[in-house]
C-alpha positions as a Markdown table, in Angstrom:
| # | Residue | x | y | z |
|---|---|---|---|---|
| 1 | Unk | 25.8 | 5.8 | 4.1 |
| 2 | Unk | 27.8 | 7.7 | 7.6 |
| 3 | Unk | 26.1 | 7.7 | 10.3 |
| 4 | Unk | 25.0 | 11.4 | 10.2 |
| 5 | Unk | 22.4 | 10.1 | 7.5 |
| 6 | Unk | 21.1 | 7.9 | 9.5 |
| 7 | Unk | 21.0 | 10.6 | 12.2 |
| 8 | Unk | 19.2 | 12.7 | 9.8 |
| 9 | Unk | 16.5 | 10.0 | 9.4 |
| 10 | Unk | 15.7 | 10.2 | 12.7 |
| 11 | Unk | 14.7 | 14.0 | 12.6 |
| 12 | Unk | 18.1 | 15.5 | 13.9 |
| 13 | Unk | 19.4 | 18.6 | 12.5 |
| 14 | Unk | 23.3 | 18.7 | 11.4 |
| 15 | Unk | 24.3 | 20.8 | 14.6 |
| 16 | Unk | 22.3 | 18.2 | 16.5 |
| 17 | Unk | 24.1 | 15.2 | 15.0 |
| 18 | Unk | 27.2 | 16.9 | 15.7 |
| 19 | Unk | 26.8 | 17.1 | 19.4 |
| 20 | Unk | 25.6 | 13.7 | 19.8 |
| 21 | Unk | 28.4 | 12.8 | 18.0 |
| 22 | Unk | 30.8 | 14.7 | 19.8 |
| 23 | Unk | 29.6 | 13.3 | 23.0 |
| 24 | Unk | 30.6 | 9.6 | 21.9 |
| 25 | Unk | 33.7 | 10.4 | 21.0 |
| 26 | Unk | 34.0 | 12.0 | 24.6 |
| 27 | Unk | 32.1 | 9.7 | 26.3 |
| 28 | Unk | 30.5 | 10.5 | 29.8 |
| 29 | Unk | 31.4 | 13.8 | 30.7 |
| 30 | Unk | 30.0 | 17.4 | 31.9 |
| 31 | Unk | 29.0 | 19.6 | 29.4 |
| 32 | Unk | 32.3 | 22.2 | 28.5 |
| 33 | Unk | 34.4 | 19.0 | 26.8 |
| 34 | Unk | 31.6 | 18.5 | 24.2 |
| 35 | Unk | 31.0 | 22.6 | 24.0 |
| 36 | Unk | 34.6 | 22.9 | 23.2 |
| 37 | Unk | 34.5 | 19.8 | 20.9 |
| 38 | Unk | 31.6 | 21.1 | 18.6 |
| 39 | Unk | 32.8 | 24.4 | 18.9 |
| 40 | Unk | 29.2 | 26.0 | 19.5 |
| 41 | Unk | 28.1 | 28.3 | 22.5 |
| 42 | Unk | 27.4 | 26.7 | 25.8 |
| 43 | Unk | 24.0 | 28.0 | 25.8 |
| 44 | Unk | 23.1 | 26.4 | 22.2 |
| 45 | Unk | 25.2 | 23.1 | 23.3 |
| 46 | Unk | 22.8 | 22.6 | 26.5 |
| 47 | Unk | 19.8 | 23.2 | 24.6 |
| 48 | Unk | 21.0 | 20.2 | 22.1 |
| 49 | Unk | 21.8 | 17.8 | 24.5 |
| 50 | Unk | 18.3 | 18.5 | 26.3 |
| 51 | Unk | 16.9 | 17.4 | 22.9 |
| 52 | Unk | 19.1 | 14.5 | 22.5 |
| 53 | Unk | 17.7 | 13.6 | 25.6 |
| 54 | Unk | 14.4 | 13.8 | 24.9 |
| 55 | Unk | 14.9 | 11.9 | 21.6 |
| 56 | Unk | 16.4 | 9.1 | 23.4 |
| 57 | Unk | 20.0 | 9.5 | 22.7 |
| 58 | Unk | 21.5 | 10.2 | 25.9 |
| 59 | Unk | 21.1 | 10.5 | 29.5 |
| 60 | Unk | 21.5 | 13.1 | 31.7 |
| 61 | Unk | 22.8 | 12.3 | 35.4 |
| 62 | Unk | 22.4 | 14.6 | 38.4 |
| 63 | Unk | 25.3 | 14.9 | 40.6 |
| 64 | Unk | 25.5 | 17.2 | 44.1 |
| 65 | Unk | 27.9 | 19.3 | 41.8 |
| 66 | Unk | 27.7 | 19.1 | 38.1 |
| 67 | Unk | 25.4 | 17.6 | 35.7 |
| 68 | Unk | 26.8 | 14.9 | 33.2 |
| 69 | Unk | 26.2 | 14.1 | 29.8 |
| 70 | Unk | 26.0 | 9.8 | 29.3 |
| 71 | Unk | 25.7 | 9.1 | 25.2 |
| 72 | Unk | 23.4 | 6.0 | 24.3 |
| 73 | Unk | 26.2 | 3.7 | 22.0 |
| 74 | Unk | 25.0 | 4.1 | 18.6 |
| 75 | Unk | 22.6 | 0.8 | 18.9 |
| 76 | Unk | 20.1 | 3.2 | 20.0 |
| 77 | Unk | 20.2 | 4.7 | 16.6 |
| 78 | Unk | 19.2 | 1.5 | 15.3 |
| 79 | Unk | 16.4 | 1.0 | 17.7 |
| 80 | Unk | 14.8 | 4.7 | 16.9 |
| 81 | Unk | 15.2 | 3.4 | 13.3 |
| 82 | Unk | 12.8 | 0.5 | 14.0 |
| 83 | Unk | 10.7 | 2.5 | 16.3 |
| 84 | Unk | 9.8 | 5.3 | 13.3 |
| 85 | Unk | 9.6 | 2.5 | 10.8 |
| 86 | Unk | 6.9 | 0.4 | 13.2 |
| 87 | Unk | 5.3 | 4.0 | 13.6 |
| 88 | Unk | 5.3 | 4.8 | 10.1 |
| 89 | Unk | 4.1 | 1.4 | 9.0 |
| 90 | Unk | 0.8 | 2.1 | 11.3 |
| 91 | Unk | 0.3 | 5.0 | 9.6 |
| 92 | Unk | 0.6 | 3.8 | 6.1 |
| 93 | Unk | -2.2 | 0.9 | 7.6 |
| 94 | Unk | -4.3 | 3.4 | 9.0 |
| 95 | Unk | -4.2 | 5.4 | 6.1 |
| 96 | Unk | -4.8 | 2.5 | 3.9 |
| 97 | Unk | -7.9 | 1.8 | 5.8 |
| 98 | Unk | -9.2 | 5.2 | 5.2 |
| 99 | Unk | -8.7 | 5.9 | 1.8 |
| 100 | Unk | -11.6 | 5.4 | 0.6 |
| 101 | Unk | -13.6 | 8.3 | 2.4 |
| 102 | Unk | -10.5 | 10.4 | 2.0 |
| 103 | Unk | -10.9 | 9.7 | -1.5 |
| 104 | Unk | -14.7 | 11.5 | -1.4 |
| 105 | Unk | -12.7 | 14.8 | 0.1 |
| 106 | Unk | -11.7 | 15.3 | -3.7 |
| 107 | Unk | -13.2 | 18.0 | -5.6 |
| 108 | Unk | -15.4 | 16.2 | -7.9 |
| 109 | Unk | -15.4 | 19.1 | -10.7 |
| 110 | Unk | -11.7 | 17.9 | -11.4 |
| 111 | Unk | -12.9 | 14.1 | -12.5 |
| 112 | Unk | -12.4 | 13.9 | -16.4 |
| 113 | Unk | -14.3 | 10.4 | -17.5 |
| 114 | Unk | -11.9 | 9.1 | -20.1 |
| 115 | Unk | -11.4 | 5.8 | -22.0 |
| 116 | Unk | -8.4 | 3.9 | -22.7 |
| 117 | Unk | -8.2 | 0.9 | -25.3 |
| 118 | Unk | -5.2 | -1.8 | -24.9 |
| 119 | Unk | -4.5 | -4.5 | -27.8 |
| 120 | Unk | -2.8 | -7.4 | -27.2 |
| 121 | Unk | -2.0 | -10.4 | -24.1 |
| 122 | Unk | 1.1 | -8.1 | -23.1 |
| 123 | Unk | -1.1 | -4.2 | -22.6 |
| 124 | Unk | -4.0 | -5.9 | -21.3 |
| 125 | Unk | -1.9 | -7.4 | -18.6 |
| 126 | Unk | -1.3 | -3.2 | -17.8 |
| 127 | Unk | -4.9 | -3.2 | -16.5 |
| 128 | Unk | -4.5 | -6.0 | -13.9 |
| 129 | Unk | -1.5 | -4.1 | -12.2 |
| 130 | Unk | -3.1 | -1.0 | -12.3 |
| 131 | Unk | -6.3 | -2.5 | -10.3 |
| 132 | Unk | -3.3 | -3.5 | -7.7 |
| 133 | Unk | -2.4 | 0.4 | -7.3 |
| 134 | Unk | -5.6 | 1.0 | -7.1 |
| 135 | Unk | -7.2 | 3.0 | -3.6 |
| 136 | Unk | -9.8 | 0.0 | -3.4 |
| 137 | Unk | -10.4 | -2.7 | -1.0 |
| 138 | Unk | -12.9 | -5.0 | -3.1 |
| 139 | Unk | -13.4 | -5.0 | -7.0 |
| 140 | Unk | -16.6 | -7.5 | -8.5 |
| 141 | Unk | -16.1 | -9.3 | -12.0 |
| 142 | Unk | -18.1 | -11.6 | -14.4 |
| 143 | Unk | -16.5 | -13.5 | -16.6 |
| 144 | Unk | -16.3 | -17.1 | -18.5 |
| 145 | Unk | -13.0 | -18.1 | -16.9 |
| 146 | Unk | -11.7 | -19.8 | -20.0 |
| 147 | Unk | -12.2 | -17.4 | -22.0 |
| 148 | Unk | -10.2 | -14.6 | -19.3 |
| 149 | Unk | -7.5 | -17.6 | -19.2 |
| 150 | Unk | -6.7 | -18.3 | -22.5 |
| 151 | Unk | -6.4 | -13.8 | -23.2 |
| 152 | Unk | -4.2 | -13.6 | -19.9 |
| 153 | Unk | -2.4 | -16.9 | -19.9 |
| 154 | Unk | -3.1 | -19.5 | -16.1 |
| 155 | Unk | 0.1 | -18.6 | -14.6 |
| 156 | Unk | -0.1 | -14.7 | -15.0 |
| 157 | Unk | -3.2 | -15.0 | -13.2 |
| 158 | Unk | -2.3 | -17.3 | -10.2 |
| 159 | Unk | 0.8 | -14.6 | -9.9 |
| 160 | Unk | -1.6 | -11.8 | -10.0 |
| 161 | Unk | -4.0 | -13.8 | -7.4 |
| 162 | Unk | -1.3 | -13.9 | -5.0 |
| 163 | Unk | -0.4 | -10.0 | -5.2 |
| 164 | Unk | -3.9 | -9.4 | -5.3 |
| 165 | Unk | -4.1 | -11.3 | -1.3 |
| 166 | Unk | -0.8 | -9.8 | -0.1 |
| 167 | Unk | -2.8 | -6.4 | -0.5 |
| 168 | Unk | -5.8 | -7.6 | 1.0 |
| 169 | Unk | -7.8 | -6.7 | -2.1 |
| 170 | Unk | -11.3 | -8.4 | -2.0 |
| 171 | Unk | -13.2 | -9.9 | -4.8 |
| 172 | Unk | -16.7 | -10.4 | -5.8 |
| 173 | Unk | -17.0 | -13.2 | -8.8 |
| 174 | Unk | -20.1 | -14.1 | -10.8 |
| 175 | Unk | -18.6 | -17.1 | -12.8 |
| 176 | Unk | -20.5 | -18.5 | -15.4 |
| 177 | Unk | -20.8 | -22.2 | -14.6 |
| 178 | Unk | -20.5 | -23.8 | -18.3 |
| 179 | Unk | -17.3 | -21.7 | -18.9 |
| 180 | Unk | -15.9 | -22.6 | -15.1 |
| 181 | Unk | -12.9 | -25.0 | -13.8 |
| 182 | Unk | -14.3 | -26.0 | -10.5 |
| 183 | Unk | -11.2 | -28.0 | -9.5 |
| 184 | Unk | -8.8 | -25.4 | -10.1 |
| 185 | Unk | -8.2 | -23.6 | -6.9 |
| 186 | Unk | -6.9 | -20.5 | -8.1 |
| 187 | Unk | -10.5 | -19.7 | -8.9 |
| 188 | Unk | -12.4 | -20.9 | -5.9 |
| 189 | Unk | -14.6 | -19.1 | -4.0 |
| 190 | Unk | -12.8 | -19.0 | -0.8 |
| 191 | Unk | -11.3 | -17.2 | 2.5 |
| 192 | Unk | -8.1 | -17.7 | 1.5 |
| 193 | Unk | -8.4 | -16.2 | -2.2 |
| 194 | Unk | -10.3 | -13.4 | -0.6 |
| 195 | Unk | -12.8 | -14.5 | -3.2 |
| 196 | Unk | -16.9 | -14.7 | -2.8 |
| 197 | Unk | -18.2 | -16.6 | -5.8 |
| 198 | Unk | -21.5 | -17.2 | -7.3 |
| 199 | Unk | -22.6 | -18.7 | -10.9 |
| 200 | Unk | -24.7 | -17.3 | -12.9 |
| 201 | Unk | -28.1 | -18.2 | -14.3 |
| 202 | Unk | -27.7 | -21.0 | -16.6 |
| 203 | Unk | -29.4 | -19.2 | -19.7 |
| 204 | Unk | -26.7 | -16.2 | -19.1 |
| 205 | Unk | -23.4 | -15.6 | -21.1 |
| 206 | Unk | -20.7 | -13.1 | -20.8 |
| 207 | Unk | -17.8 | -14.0 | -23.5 |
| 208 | Unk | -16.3 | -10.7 | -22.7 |
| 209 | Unk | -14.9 | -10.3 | -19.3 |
| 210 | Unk | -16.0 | -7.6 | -17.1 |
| 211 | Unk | -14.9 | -5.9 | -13.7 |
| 212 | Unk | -15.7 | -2.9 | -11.9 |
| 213 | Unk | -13.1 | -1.4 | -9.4 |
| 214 | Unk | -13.3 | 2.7 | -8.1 |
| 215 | Unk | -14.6 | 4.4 | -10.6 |
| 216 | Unk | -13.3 | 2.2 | -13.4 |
| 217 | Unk | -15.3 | -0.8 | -15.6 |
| 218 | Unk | -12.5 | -3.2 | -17.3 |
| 219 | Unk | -13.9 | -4.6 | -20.9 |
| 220 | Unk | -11.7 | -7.5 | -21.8 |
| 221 | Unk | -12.7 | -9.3 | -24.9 |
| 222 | Unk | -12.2 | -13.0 | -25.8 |
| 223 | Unk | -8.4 | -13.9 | -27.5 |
| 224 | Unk | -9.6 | -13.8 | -30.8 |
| 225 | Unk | -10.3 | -10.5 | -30.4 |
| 226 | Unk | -7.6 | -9.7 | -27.2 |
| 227 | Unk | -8.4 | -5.9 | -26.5 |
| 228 | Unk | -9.7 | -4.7 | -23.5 |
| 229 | Unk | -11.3 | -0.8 | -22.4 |
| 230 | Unk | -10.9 | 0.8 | -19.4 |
| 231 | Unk | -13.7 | 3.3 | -19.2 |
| 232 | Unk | -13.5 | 6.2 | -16.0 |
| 233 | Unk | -16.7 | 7.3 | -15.4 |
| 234 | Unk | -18.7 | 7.8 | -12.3 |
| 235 | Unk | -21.8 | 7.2 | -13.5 |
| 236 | Unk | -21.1 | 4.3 | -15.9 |
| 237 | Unk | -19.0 | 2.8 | -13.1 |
| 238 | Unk | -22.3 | 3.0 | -10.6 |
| 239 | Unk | -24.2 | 1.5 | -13.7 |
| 240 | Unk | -22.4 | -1.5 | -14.2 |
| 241 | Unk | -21.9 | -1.6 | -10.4 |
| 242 | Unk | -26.1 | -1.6 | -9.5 |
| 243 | Unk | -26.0 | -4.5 | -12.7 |
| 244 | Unk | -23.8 | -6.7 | -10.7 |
| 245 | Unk | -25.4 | -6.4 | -7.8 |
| 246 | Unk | -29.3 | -7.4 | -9.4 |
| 247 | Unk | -27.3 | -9.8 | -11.6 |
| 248 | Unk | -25.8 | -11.2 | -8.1 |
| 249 | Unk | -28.5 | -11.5 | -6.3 |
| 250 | Unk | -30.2 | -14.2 | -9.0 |
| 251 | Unk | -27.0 | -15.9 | -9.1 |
| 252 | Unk | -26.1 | -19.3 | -6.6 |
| 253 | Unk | -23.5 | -20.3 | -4.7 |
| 254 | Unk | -23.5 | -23.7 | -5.7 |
């Protein structure tokens, strides 16, 4: 990549890079050597060089009788670089944080519910990194951990734990406590795993695995039968959701 990409990266037009360019290669100087260099009216070449001022590319120095033109080496170029990425990556946070009521700006007439149905260890896997492009910030689950380990296989799932943190995607767990491995921390409840646990009821049993993120519910059935459901729906969504929560509050920590 030449430098002129870079330049455009930064916002500059072609006749822009040209003069900034120009003015390297003739280093500090009054204006008429980098006019006659870029070959471009004196007029258009002073409004340029006020920009590349502004943009942080070159000074501009006063003198009794003339003004001069002093490039910034091309290390600046590499410092705007790092500037618009540090900018951009505050955006890309902030809109992160948002999403979720920018999400209720869409027009709601163009939802289609819809289900999906994946055989097998290798399609079901499909679901888990869809939930990790998913616009959410927390997801809740019930499941029989042995069961969910023995479909997805323990080191998928202490792969997909850590993605899972890196994007600061929350969890809400109701285990249940006969089909638990309490010394395995990959499935703690716990700051770290960005995990809130509680176990269920003793008298309650959920062979297939369950998990509601957006406007999804995730089915996943036990290996013997190893398919799982992805049903979009709003209101089926919002049911299973209000169903964690009663389920939830009856649960313990301990």
């Amino acid at each position: 990549m030449n430098i002129e990409s870079y330049l455009r990266q930064l916002g500059l037009s072609d006749k822009e890079s040209e003069v900034y360019l120009a003015s390297l290669a003739v280093g500090e100087s009054p204006i008429m050597p980098i006019t006659k260099k870029v070959g471009l009216p004196r007029s258009t070449t002073y409004h340029i060089l006020e920009k590349l001022r502004d943009e942080e590319l070159l000074e501009i120095l006063e003198t009794p009788t003339r003004r001069v033109y002093v490039p910034y080496p091309p290390r600046a170029i590499l410092k705007l670089l790092k500037k618009k990425r540090d900018t951009f990556e505050q955006e890309i946070d902030s809109f992160q944080s948002s999403l979720e009521e920018i999400n209720g700006l869409y027009n709601t007439s163009a939802f289609q519910p819809k289900v999906r149905f994946f055989r097998g260890t290798k399609e079901i896997r499909h679901i888990y990194d869809e939930i990790l492009e998913a616009p959410i910030n927390e997801f809740c689950y019930i499941s029989e951990v042995k069961k969910i380990e023995k479909v997805l296989g323990k080191d998928f799932l202490k792969e997909w734990l850590k993605k899972r943190i890196a994007k600061g995607i929350k969890s809400k767990t109701v285990w249940v406590r006969s089909e638990s491995v309490p010394d395995e921390p990959i499935y703690a409840g716990s700051r770290n795993n960005l995990r809130t646990v509680r176990y269920a009821p003793s008298d309650f049993r959920s062979p297939a695995h369950t998990m509601v993120y957006g406007d999804n519910v995730v089915v996943i059935t036990t290996a013997e039968e190893n398919i799982g459901l992805v049903i979009t729906s709003r209101d089926y969504a919002t049911s299973v959701r209000n169903q964690f929560k009663q389920l939830w509050k009856v649960s313990s920590e301990r």
